[in-house]
Residue, then its C-alpha position, 0 to 999 in steps of 0.5 A: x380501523x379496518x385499514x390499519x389492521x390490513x396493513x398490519x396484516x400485509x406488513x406480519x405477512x411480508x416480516x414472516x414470509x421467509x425472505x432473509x435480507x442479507x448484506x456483504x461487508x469487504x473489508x482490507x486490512x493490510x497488517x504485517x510487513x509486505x510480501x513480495x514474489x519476485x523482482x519489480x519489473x521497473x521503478x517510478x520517480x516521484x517527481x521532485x524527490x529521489x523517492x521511487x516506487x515499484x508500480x508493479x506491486x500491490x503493495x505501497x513500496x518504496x526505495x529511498x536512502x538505501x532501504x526499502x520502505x512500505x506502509x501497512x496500515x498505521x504501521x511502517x516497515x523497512x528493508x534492504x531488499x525489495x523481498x525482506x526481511x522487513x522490519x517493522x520501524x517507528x514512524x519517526x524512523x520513516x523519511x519526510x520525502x517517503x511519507x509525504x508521497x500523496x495517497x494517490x501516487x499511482x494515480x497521480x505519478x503512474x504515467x511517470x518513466x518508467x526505469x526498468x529495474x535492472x537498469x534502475x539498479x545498475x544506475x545505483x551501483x547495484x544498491x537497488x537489493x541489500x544496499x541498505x547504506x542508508x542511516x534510516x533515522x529519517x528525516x532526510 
C-alpha cells in the first residue's frame, strides 16, 4: 500500500511539475493553380510519352498537347504558357499520358536529358508559351 501511494505521489509530482509537452504538425496543401517566377530553365521527356516536365519547378508542371498542365491537390489546372493564367479544369479534361506519370517522376525521369528551354521551344516552333493549339478534351 505504501508502494502504491509513492508512485502515485512520484506520478501527481511528475504531471504538476510544470513540463508542457508539445508537439509540431507540418502540413502542405497545395490549393489553387501554380505560380511560377520565370522561365524553366530546361525540360525533361517522360520517357515513352510526348509528355514533358520542368524539373526546375516545385510545382508538378507539365507541358503536353499545347497547353500546360499542374495538378494541385485533387484538383487540376491548365494553361497555355508556363505562368498562367491557369484555369482550373475537370479531371476528365486532363490527358491519359499527363495523369498517368508516376508520383515519383522526379526521382525517377530526373536524370533524363535535360532540353534547355529555349532550345525545347524552338524545337516546337515556339508553341513552348501560349501555344495552346492543343483541344484539351484529354484523352489523347
Amino acid at each position: 500500500m505504501k508502494r502504491t501511494f509513492l508512485i502515485l505521489v512520484a506520478l501527481l509530482s511528475i504531471g504538476l511539475s510544470g513540463h508542457n509537452a508539445t508537439a509540431g504538425v507540418n502540413l502542405s496543401i497545395n490549393i489553387g493553380p501554380p505560380v511560377v517566377l520565370g522561365a524553366p530553365s530546361a525540360m525533361v521527356m517522360v520517357p515513352g510519352t510526348t509528355v514533358y516536365f520542368a524539373p526546375g519547378f516545385e510545382a508538378d508542371i507539365f507541358f503536353y498537347g499545347g497547353y500546360w498542365w499542374s495538378p494541385r491537390g485533387d484538383r487540376w489546372y491548365r494553361a497555355g504558357d508556363y505562368d498562367g493564367p491557369w484555369r482550373m479544369v475537370s479531371r476528365s479534361s486532363v490527358p491519359r499520358p499527363v495523369y498517368r506519370v508516376p508520383r515519383e517522376y522526379r526521382e525517377m525521369y530526373g536524370k533524363e536529358r535535360h532540353i534547355p528551354y529555349g532550345q525545347w521551344k524552338k524545337e516546337r516552333g515556339g508553341h513552348g508559351n501560349g501555344g495552346g493549339r492543343g483541344h484539351g478534351r484529354g484523352h489523347d
